[in-house]
C-alpha positions as YAML, in Angstrom:
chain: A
units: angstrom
residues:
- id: 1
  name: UNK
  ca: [0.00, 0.00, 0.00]
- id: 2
  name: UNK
  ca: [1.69, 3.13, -0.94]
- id: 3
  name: UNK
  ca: [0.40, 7.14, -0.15]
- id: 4
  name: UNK
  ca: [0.03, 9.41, -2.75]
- id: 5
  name: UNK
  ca: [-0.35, 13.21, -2.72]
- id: 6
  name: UNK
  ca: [-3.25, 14.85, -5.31]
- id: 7
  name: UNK
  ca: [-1.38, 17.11, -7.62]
- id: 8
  name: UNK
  ca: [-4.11, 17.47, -10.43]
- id: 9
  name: UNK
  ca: [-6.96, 15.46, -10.92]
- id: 10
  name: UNK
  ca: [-9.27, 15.20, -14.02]
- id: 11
  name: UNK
  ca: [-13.01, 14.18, -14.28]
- id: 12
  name: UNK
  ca: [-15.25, 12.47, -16.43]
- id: 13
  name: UNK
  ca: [-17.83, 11.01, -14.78]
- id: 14
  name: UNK
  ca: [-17.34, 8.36, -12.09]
- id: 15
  name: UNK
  ca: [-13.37, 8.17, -13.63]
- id: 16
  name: UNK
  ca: [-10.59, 9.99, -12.19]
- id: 17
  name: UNK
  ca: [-7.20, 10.63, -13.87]
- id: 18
  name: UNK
  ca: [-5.03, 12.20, -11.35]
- id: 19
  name: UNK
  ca: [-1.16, 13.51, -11.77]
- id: 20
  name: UNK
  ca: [0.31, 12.06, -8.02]
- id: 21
  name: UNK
  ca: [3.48, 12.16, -5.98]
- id: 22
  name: UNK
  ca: [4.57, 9.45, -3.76]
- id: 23
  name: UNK
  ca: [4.87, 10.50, -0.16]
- id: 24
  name: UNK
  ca: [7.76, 7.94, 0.83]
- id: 25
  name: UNK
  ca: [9.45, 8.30, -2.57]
- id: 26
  name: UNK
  ca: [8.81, 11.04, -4.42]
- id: 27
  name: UNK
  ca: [7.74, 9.00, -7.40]
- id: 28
  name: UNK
  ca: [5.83, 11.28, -10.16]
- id: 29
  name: UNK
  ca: [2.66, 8.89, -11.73]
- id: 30
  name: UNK
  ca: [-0.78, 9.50, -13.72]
- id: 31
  name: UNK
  ca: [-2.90, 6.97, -12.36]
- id: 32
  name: UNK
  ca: [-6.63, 6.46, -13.28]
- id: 33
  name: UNK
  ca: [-9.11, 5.53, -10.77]
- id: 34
  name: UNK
  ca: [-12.91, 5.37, -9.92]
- id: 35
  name: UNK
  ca: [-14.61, 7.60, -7.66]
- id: 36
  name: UNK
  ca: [-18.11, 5.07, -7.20]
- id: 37
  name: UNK
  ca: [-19.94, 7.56, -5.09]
- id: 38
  name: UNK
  ca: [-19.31, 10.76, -6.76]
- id: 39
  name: UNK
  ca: [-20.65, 11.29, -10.23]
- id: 40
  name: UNK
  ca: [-19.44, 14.59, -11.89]
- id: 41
  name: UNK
  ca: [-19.50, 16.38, -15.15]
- id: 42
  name: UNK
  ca: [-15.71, 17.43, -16.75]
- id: 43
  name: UNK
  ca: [-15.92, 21.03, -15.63]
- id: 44
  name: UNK
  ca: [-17.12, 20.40, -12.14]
- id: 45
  name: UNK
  ca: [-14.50, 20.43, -9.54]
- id: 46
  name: UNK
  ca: [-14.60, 17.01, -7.74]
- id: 47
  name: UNK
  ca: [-15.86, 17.87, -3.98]
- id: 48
  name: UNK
  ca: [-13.70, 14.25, -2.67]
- id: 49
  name: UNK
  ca: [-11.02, 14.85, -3.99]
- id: 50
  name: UNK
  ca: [-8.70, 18.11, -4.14]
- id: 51
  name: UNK
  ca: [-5.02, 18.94, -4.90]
- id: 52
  name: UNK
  ca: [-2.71, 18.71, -1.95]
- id: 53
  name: UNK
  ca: [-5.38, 15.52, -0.74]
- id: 54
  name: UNK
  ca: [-3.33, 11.86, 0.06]
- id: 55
  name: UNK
  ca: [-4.97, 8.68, -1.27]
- id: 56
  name: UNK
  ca: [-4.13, 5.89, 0.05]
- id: 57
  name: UNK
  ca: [-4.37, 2.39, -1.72]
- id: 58
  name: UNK
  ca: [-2.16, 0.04, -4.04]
- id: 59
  name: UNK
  ca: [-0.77, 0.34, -7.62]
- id: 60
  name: UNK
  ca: [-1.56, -1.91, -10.37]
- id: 61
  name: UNK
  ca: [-1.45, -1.91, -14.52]
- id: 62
  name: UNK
  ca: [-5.17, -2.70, -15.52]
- id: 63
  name: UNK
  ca: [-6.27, -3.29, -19.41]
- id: 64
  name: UNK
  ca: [-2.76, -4.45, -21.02]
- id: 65
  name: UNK
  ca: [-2.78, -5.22, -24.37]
- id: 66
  name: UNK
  ca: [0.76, -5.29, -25.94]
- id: 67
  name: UNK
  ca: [2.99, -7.37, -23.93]
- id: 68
  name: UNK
  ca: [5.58, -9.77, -24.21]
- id: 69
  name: UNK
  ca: [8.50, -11.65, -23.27]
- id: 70
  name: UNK
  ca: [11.91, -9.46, -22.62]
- id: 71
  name: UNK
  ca: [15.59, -9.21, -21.54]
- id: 72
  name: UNK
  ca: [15.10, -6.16, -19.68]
- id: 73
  name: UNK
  ca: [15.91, -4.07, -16.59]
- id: 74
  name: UNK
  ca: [12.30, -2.75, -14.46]
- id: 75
  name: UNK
  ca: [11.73, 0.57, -15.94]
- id: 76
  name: UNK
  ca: [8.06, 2.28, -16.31]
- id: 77
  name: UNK
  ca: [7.49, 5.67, -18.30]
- id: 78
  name: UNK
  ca: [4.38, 7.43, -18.95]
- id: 79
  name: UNK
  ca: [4.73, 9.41, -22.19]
- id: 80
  name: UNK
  ca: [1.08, 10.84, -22.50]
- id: 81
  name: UNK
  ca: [0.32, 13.95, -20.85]
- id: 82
  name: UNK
  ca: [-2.71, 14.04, -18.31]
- id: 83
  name: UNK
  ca: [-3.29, 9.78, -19.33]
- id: 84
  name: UNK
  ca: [-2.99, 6.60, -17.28]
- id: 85
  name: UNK
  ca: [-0.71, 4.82, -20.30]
- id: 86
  name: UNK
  ca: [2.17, 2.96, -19.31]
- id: 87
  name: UNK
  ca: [5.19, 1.18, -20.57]
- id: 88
  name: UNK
  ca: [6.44, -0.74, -18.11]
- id: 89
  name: UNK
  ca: [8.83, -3.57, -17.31]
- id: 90
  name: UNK
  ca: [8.10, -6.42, -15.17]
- id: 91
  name: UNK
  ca: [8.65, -9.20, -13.39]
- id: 92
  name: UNK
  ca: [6.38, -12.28, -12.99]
- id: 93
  name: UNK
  ca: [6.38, -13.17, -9.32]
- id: 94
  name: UNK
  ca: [3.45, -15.50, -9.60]
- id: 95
  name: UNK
  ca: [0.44, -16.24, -11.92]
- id: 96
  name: UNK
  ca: [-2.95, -15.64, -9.94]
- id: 97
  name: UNK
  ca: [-5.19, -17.10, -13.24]
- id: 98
  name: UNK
  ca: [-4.58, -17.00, -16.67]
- id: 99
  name: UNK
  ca: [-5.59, -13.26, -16.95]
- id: 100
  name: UNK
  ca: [-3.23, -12.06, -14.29]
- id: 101
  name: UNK
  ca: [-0.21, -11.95, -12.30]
- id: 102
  name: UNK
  ca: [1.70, -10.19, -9.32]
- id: 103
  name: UNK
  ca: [5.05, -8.57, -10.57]
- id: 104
  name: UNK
  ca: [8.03, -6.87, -9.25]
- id: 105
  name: UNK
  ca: [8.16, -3.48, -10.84]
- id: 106
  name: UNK
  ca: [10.13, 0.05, -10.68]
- id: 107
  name: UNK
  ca: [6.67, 1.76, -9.68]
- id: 108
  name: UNK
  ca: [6.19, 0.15, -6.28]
- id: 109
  name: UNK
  ca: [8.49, -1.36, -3.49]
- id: 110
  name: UNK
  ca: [5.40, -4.56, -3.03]
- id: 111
  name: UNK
  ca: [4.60, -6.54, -5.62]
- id: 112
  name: UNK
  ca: [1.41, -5.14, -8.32]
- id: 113
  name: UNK
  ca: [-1.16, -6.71, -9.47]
- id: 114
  name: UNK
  ca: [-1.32, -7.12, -13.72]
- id: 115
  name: UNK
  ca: [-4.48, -7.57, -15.51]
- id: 116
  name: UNK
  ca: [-4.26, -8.66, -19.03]
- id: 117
  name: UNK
  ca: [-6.87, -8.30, -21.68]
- id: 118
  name: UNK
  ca: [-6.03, -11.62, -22.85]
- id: 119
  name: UNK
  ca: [-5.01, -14.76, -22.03]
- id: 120
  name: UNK
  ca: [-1.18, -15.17, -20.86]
- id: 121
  name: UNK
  ca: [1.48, -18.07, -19.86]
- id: 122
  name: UNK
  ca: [3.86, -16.55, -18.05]
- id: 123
  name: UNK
  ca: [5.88, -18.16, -15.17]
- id: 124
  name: UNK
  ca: [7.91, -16.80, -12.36]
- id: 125
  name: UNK
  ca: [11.08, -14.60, -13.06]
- id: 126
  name: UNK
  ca: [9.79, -14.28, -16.55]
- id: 127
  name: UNK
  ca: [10.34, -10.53, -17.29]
- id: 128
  name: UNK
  ca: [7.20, -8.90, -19.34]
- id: 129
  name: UNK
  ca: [7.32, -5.78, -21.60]
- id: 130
  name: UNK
  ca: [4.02, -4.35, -21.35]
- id: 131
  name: UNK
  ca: [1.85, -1.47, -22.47]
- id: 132
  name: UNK
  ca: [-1.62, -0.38, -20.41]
- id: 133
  name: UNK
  ca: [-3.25, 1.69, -17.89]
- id: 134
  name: UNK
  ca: [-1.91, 2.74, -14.35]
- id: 135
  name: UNK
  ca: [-4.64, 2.20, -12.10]
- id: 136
  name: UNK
  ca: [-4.86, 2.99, -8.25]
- id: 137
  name: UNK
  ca: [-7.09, 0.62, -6.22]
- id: 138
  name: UNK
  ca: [-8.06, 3.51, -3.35]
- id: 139
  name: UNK
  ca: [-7.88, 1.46, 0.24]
- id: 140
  name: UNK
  ca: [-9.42, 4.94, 2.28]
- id: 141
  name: UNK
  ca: [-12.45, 6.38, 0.54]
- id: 142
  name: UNK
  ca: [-12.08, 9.40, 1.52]
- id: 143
  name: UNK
  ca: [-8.91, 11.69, 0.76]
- id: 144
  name: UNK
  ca: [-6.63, 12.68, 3.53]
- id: 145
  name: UNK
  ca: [-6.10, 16.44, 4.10]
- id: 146
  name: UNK
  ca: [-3.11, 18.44, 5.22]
...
């Protein structure tokens, strides 16, 4: 479980695409997320969730696509401005079902949680180019503020 500070958060509807910072280490991420109780048009200003608010909750790369089998280093990088796309390198820890697996990664120091659109085979150590969406499972409903 990691804690995030708000930097900028965009709306659309019950989704959330918010620019964070990583309390403990600093780390820069857009991560997408769904705010269930709180149903707001794109120039509304969210009344849950504000800049300078914490969320608390886990990492994990949601709707992958593109991926395959590398000789790679970890490495992330989010080249989309204001978007939850991510390249990222990782590394099978275990296979949960043949839609997912947890993986070592550069974005997190626990292991995340990969959900693949598809069907995969991959098995432990196996490092995994991949290309998806950087989703935040929130833990605390409501936003911590300072």
């Amino acid at each position: 479980m990691g804690r995030y500070v708000i930097g900028e958060v965009n709306v659309d509807g019950y989704e959330r695409y918010a620019a964070v910072k990583g309390v403990e280490d600093g780390k820069k991420l857009i991560v997408h997320f769904l705010e269930y109780d709180e149903y707001i048009e794109s120039s509304v200003e969210s009344k849950k969730r504000r800049i300078g608010d914490i969320l608390e909750g886990e990492i994990a790369i949601g709707l992958v696509s593109v991926d395959k089998k590398v000789n790679a280093e970890l490495m992330h990088r989010q080249l989309i401005p204001i978007s939850s796309h991510i390249e990222a390198v990782v590394q099978v820890y275990r296979a949960l079902d043949d839609y997912s697996v947890l993986a070592f990664s550069s974005l997190a120091e626990d292991k995340i949680l990969v959900e693949f659109e598809h069907r995969v085979n991959y098995q432990n150590g196996d490092m995994v180019y991949l290309e998806g969406s950087l989703e935040f499972n929130l833990i605390v409903n409501e936003g911590i503020r300072l």
